[in-house]
N, C-alpha and C positions, 0 to 999 in steps of 0.2 A: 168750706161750710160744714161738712160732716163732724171734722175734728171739734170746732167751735159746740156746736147739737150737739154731739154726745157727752162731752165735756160739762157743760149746763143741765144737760137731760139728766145724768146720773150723779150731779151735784147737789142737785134740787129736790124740793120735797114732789110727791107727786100723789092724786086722793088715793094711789089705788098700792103704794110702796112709798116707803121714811127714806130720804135723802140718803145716796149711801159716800157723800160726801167728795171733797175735791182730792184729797190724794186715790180714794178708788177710783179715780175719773181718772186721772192721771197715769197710775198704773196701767190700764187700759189703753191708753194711747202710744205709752212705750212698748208695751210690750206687744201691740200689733201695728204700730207705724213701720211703714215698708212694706205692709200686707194687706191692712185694711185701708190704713191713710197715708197720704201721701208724707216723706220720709223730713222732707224741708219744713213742711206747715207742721209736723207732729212735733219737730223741735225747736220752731219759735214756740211753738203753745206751750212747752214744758221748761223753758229759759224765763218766758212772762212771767210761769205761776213759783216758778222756783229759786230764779235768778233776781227777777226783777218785782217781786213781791204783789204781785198782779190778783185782786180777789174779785169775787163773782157777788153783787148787789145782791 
């Protein structure tokens, strides 16, 4: 779940900060999966959005 919410959270617009978009999201998830999230779930999420063309409504 964490992976998925952060992912969305910092994709998205939000009233109080401008979407800082889905590769910043993604960055984010490589570069502390292992540490923050979980190392399995961080790389289905980065195969969906980068292998398997996976976008966020």
């Amino acid at each position: 779940m964490a992976v998925a919410d952060v992912v969305e959270a910092m994709a998205s617009h939000r009233p109080y900060r401008a979407a800082l978009g889905i590769e910043s999201a993604l960055e984010e998830i490589e570069k502390n999966k292992g540490i923050l999230y979980d190392t399995t779930v961080a790389d289905v999420c980065l195969r969906l959005f980068r292998e398997k063309g996976y976008k966020l409504l």
